[in-house]
PyMOL commands that place a pseudoatom at each C-alpha (Angstrom):
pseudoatom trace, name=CA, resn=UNK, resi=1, chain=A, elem=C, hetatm=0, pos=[222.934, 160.572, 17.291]
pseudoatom trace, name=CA, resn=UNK, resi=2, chain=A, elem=C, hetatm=0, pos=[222.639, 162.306, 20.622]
pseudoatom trace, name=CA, resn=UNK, resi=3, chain=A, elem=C, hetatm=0, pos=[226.130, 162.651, 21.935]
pseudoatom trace, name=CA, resn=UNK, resi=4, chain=A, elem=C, hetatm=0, pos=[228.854, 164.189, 20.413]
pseudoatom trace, name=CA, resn=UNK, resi=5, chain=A, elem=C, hetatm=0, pos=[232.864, 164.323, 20.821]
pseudoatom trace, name=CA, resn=UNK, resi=6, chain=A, elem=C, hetatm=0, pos=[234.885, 166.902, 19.708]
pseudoatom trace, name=CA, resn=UNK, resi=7, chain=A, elem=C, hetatm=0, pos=[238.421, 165.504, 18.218]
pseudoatom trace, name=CA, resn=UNK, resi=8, chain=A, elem=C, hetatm=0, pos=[241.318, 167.633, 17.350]
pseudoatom trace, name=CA, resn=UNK, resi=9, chain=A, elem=C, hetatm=0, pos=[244.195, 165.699, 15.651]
pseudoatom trace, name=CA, resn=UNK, resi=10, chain=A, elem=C, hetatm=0, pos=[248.162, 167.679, 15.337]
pseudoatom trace, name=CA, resn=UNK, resi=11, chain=A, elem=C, hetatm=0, pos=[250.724, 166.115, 13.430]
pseudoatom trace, name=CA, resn=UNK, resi=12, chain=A, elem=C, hetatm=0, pos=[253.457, 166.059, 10.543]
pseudoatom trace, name=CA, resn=UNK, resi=13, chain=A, elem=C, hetatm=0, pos=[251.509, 166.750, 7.261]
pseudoatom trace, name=CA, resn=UNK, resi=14, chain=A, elem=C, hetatm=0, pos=[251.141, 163.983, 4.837]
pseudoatom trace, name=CA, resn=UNK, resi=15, chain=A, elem=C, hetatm=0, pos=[248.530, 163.156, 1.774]
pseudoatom trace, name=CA, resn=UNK, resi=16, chain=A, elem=C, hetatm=0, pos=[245.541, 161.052, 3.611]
pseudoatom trace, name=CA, resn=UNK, resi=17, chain=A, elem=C, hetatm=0, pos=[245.539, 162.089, 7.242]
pseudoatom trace, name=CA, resn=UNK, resi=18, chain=A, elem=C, hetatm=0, pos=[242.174, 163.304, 5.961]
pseudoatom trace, name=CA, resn=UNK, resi=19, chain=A, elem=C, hetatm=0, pos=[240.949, 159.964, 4.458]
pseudoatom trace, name=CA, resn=UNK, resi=20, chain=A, elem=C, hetatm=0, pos=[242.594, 157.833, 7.681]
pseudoatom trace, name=CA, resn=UNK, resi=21, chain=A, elem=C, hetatm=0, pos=[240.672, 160.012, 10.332]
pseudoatom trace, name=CA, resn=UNK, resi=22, chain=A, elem=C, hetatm=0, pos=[237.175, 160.062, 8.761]
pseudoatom trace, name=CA, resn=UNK, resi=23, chain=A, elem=C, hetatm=0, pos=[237.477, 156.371, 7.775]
pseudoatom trace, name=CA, resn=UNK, resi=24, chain=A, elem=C, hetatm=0, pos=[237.851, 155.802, 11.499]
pseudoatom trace, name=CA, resn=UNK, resi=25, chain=A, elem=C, hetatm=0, pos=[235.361, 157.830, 12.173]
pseudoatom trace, name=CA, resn=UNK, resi=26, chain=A, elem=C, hetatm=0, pos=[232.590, 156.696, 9.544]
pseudoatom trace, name=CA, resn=UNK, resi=27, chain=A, elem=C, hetatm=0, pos=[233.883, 152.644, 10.334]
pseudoatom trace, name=CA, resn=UNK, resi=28, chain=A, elem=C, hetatm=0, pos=[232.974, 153.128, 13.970]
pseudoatom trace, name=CA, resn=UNK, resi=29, chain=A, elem=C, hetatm=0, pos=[229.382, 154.864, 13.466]
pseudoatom trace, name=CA, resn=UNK, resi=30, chain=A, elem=C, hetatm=0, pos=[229.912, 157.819, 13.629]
pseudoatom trace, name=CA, resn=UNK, resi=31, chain=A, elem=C, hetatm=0, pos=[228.944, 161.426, 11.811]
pseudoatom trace, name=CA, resn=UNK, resi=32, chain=A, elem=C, hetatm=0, pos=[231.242, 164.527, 11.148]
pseudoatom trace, name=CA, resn=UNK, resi=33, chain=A, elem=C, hetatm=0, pos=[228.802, 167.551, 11.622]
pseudoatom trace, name=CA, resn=UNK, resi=34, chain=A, elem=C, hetatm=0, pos=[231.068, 170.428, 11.760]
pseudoatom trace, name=CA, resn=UNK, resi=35, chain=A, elem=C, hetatm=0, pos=[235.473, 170.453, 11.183]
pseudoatom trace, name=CA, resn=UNK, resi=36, chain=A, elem=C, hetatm=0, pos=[237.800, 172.456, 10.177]
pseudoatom trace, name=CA, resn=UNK, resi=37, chain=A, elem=C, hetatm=0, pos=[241.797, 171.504, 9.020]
pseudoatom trace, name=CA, resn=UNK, resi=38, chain=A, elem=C, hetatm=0, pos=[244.781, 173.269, 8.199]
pseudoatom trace, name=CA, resn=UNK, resi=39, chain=A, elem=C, hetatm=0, pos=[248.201, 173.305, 7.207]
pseudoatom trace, name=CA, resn=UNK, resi=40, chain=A, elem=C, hetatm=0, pos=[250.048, 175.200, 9.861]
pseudoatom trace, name=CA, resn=UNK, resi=41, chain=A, elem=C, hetatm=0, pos=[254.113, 175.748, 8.935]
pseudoatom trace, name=CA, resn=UNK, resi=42, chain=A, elem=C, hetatm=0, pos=[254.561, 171.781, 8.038]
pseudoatom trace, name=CA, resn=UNK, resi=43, chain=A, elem=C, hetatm=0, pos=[252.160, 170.746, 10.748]
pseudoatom trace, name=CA, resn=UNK, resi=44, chain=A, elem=C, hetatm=0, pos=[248.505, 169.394, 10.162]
pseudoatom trace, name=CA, resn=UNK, resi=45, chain=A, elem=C, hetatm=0, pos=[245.761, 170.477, 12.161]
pseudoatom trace, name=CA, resn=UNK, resi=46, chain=A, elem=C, hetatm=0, pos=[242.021, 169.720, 12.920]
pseudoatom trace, name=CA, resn=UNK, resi=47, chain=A, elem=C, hetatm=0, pos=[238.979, 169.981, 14.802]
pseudoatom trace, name=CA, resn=UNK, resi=48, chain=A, elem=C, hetatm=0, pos=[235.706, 168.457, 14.247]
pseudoatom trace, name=CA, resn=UNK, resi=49, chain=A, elem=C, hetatm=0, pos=[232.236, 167.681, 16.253]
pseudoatom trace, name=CA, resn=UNK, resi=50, chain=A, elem=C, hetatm=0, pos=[231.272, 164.490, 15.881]
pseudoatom trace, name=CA, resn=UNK, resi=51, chain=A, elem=C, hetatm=0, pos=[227.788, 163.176, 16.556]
pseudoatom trace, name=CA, resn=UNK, resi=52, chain=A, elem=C, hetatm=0, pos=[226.953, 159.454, 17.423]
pseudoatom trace, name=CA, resn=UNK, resi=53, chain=A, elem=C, hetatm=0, pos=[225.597, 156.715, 20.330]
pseudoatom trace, name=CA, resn=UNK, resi=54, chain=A, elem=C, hetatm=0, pos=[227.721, 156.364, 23.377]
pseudoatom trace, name=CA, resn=UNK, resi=55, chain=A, elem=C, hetatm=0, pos=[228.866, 152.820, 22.615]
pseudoatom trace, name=CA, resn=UNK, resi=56, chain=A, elem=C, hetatm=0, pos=[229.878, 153.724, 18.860]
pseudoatom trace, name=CA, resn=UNK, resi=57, chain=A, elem=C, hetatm=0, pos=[231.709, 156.584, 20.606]
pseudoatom trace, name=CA, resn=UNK, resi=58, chain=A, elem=C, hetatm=0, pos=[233.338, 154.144, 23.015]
pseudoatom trace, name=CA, resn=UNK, resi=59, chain=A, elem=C, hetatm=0, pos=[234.496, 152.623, 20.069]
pseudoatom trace, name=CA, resn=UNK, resi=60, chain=A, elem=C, hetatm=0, pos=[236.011, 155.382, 17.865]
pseudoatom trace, name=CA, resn=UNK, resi=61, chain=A, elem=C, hetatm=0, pos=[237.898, 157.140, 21.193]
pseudoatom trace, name=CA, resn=UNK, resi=62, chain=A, elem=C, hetatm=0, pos=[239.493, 153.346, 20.840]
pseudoatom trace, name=CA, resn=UNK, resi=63, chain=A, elem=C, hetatm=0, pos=[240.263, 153.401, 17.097]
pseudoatom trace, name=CA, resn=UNK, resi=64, chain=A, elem=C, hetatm=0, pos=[241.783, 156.835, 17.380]
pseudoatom trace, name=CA, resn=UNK, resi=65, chain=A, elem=C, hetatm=0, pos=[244.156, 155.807, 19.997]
pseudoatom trace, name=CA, resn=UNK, resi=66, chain=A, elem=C, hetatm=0, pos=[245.413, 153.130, 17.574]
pseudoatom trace, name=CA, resn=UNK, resi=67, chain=A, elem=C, hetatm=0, pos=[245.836, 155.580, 14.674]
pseudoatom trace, name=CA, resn=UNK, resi=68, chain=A, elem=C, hetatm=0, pos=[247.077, 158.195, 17.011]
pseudoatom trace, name=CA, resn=UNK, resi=69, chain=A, elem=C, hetatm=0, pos=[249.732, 155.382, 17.817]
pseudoatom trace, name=CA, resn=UNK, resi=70, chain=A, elem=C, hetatm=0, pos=[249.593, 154.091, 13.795]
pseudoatom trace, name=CA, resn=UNK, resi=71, chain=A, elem=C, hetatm=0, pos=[250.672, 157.833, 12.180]
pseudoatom trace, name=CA, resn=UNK, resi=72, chain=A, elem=C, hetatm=0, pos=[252.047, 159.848, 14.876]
pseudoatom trace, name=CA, resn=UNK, resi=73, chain=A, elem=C, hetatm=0, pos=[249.091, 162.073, 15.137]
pseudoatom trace, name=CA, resn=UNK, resi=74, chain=A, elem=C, hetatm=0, pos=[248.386, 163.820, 18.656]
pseudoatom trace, name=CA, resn=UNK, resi=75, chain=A, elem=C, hetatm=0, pos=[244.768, 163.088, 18.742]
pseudoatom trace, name=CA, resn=UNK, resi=76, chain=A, elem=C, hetatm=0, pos=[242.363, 164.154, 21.572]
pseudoatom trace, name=CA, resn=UNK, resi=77, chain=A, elem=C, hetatm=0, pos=[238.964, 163.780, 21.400]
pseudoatom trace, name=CA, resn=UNK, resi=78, chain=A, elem=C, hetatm=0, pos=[236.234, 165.953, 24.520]
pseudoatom trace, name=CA, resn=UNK, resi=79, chain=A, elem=C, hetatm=0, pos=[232.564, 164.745, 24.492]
pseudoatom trace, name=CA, resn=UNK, resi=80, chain=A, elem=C, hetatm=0, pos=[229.958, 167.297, 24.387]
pseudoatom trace, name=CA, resn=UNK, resi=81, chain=A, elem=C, hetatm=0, pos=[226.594, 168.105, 24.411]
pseudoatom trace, name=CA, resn=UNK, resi=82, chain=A, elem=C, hetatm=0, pos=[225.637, 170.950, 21.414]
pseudoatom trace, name=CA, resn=UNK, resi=83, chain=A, elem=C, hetatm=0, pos=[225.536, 174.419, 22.565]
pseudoatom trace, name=CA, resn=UNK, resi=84, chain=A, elem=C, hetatm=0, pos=[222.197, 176.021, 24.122]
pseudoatom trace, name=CA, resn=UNK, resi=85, chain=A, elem=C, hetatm=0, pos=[221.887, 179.533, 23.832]
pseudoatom trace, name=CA, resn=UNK, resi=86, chain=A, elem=C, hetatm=0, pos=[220.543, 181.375, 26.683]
pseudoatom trace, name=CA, resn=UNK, resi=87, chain=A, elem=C, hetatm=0, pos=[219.961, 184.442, 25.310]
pseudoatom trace, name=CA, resn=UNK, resi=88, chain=A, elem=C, hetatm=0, pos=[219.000, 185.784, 21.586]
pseudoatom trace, name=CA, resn=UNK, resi=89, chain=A, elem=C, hetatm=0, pos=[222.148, 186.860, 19.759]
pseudoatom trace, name=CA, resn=UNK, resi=90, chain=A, elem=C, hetatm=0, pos=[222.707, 188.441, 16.365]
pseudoatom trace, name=CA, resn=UNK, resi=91, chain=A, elem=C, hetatm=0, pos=[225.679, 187.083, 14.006]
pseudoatom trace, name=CA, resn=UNK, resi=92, chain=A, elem=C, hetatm=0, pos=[228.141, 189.147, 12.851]
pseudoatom trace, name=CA, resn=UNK, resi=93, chain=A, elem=C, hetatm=0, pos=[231.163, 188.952, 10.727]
pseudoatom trace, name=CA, resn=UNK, resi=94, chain=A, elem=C, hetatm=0, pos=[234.446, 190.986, 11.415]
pseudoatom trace, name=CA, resn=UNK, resi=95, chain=A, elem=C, hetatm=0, pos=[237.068, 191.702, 8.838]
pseudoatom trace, name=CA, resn=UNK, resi=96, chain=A, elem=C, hetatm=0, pos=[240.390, 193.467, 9.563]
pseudoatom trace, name=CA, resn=UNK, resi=97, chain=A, elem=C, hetatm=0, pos=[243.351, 194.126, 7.926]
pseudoatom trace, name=CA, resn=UNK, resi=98, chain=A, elem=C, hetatm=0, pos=[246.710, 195.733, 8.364]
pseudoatom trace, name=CA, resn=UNK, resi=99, chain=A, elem=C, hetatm=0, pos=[250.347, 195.668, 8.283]
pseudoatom trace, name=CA, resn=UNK, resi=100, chain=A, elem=C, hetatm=0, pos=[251.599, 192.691, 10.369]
pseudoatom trace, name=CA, resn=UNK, resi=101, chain=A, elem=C, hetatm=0, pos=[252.689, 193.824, 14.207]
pseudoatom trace, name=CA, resn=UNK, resi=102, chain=A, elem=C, hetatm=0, pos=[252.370, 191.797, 16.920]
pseudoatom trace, name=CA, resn=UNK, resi=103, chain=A, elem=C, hetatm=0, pos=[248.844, 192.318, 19.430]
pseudoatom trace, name=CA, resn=UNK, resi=104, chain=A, elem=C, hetatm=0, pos=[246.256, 192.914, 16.217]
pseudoatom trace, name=CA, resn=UNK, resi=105, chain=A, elem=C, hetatm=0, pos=[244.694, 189.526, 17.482]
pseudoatom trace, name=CA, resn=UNK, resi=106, chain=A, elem=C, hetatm=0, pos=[244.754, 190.515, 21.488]
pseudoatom trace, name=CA, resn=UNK, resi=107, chain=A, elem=C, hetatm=0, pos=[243.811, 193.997, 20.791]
pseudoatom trace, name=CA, resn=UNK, resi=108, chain=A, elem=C, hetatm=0, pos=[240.274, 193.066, 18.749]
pseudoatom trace, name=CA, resn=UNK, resi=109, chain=A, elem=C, hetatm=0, pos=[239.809, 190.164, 21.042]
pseudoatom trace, name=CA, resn=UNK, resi=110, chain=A, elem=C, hetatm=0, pos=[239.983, 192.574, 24.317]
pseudoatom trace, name=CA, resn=UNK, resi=111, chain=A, elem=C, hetatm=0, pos=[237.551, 194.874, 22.336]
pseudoatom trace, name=CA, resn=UNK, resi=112, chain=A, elem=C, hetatm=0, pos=[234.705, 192.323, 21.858]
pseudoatom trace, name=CA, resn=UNK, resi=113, chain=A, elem=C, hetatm=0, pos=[235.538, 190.536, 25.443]
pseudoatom trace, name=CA, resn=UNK, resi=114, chain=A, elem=C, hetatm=0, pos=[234.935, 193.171, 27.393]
pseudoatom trace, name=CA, resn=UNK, resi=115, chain=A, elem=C, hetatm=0, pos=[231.561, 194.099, 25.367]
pseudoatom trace, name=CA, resn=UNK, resi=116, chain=A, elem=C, hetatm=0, pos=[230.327, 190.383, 26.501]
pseudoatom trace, name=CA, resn=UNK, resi=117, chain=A, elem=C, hetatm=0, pos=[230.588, 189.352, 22.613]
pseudoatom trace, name=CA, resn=UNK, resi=118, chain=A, elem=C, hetatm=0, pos=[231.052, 185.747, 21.988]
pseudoatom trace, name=CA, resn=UNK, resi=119, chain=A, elem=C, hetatm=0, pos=[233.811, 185.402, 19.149]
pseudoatom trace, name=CA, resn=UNK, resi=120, chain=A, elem=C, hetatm=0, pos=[232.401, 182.168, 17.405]
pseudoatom trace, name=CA, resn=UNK, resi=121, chain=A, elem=C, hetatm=0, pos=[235.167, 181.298, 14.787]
pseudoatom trace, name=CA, resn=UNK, resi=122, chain=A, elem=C, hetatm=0, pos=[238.246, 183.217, 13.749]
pseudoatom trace, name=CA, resn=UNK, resi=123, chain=A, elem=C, hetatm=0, pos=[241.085, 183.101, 10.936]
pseudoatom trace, name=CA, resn=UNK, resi=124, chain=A, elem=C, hetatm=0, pos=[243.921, 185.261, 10.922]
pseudoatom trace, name=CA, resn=UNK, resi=125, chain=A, elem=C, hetatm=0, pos=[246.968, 184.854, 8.193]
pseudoatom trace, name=CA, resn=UNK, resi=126, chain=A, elem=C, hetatm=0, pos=[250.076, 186.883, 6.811]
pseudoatom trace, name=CA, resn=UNK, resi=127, chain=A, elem=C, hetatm=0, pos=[250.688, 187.767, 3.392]
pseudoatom trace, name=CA, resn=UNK, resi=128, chain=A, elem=C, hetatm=0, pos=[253.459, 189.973, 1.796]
pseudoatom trace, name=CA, resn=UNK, resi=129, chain=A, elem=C, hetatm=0, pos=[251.608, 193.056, -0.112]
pseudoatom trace, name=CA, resn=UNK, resi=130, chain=A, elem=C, hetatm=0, pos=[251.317, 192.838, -3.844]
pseudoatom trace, name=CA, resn=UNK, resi=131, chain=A, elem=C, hetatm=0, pos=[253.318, 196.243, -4.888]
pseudoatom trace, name=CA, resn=UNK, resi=132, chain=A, elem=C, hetatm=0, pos=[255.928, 196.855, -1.713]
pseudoatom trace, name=CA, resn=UNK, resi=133, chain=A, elem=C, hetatm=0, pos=[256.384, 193.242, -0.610]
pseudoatom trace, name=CA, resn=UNK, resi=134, chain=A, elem=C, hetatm=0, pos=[255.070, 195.035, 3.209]
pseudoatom trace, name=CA, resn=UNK, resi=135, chain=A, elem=C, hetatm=0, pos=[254.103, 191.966, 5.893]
pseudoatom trace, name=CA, resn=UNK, resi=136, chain=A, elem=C, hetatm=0, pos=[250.006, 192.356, 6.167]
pseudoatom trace, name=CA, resn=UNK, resi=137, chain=A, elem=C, hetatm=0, pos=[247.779, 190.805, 8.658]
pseudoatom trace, name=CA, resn=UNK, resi=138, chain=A, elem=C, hetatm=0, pos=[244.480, 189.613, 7.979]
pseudoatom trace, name=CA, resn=UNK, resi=139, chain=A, elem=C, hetatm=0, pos=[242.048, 188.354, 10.919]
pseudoatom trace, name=CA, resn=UNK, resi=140, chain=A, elem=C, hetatm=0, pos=[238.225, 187.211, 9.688]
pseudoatom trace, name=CA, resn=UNK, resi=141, chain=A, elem=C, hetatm=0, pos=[236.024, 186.876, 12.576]
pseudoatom trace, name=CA, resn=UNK, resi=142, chain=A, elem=C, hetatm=0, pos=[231.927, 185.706, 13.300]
pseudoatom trace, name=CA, resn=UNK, resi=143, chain=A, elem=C, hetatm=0, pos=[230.961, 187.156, 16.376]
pseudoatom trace, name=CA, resn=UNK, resi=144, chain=A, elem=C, hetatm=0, pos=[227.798, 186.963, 18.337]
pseudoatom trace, name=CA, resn=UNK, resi=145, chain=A, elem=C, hetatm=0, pos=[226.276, 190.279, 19.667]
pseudoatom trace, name=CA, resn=UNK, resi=146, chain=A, elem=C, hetatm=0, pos=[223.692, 190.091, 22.343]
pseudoatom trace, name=CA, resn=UNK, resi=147, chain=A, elem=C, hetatm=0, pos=[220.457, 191.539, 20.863]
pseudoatom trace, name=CA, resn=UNK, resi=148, chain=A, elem=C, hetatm=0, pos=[220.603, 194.046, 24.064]
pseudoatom trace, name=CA, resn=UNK, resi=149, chain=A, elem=C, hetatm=0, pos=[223.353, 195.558, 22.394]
pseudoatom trace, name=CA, resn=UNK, resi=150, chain=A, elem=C, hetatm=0, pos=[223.248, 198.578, 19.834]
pseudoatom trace, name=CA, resn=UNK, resi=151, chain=A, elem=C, hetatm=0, pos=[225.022, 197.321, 16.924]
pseudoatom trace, name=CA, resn=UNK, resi=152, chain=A, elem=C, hetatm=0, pos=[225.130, 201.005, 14.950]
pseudoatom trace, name=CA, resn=UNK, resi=153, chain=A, elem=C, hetatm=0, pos=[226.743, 202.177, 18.772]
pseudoatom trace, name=CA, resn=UNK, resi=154, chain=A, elem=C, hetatm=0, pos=[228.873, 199.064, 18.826]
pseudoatom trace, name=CA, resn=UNK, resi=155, chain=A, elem=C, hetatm=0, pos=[229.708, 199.294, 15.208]
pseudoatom trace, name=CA, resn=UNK, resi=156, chain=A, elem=C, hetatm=0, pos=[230.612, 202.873, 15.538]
pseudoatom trace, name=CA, resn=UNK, resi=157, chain=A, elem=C, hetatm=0, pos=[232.651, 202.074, 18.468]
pseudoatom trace, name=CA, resn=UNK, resi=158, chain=A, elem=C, hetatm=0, pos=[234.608, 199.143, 16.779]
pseudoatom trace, name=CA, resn=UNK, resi=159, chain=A, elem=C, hetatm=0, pos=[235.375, 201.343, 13.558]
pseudoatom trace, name=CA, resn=UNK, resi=160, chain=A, elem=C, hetatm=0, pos=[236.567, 204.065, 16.140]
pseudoatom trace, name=CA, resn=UNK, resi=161, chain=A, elem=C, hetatm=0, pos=[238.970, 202.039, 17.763]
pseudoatom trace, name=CA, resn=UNK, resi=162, chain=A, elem=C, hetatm=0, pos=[240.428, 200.377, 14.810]
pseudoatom trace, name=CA, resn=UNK, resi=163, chain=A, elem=C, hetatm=0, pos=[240.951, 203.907, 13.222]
pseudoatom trace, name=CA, resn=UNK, resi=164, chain=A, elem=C, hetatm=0, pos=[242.946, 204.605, 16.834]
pseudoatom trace, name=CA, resn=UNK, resi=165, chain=A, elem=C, hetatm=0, pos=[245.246, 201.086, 16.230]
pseudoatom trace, name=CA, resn=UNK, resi=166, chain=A, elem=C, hetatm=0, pos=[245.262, 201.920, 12.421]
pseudoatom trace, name=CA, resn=UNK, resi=167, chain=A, elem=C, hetatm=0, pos=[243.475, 199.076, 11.436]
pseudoatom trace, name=CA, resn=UNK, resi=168, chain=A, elem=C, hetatm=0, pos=[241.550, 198.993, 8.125]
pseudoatom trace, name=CA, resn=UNK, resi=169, chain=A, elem=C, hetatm=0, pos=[238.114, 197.441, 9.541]
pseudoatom trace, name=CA, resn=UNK, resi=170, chain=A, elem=C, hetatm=0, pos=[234.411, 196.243, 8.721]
pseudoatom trace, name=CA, resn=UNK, resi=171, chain=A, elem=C, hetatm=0, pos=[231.678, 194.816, 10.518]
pseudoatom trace, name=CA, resn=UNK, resi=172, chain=A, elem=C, hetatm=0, pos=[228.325, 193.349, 8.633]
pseudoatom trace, name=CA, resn=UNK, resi=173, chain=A, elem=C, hetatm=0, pos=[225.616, 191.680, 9.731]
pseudoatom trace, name=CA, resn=UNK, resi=174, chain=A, elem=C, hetatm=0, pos=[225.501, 187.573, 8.630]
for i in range(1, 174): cmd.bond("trace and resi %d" % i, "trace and resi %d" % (i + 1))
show_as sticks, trace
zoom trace
């Protein structure tokens, strides 16, 4: 298994999408190694890496046209090669929370970008809260700090500026 294809499939949701995809997948040779799937609003969405030999991968980009075609999935599939780092990093995991208003996302995102700090996966949601029914916004974050970095300065920092937005935050190490 030395090349690899990343797929991400959009689409009505419906029981099996699942099951069709990584049938396809598995009948044409090839591995899921890392995915993740949703339910957005009444839409379906995923992303996975998939790891295999060229010609099997030949093969499923084929098959996944056809079901693309078959269910009315928008499929499209990106070969890769895995990631290299070039320089040690330490991982990190970001939690904040606070009422719902539009730029939390942006604002946190600016914060790390412009530190040089590699946001590695992310999931934000909405949720009315339990006693005053007031829209809340959650964002869960792993990051990847450059070891050059002080994390108790860039910690600090972080907690500093989501005090200044009003943003309930935490930061701990992986």
């Amino acid at each position: 298994m030395n090349q690899y294809i990343v797929i991400t499939a959009v689409g009505q949701d419906r029981p099996g999408i699942v099951n069709d995809l990584s049938k396809t997948i598995l009948d044409s040779g090839g591995n899921i190694t890392d995915s993740r799937m949703t339910v957005l609003g009444g839409e379906f969405a995923l992303l996975m890496l998939v790891g295999s030999t060229g010609i099997a991968i030949e093969a499923m980009e084929n098959e996944l046209r056809a079901l693309q075609d078959n269910y009315g999935l928008e499929i499209l599939f990106k070969r890769t090669e895995l990631k290299q780092e070039s320089m040690s990093r330490v991982p990190y995991h970001v939690t904040v929370i606070s009422m719902d208003h539009p730029g939390i996302v942006h604002e946190v995102a600016a914060y790390f970008s412009s530190r040089n700090i590699n946001i590695e996966e992310m999931d934000t949601s909405s949720y009315s809260a339990a006693h005053t029914g007031t829209q809340m916004f959650s964002l869960q974050m792993s990051i990847s700090i450059p070891a050059d970095i002080s994390i108790s300065g860039l910690r600090e920092g972080f907690i500093n500026f989501c005090n200044e937005l009003n943003l309930d935050a935490n930061m701990t190490a992986v």
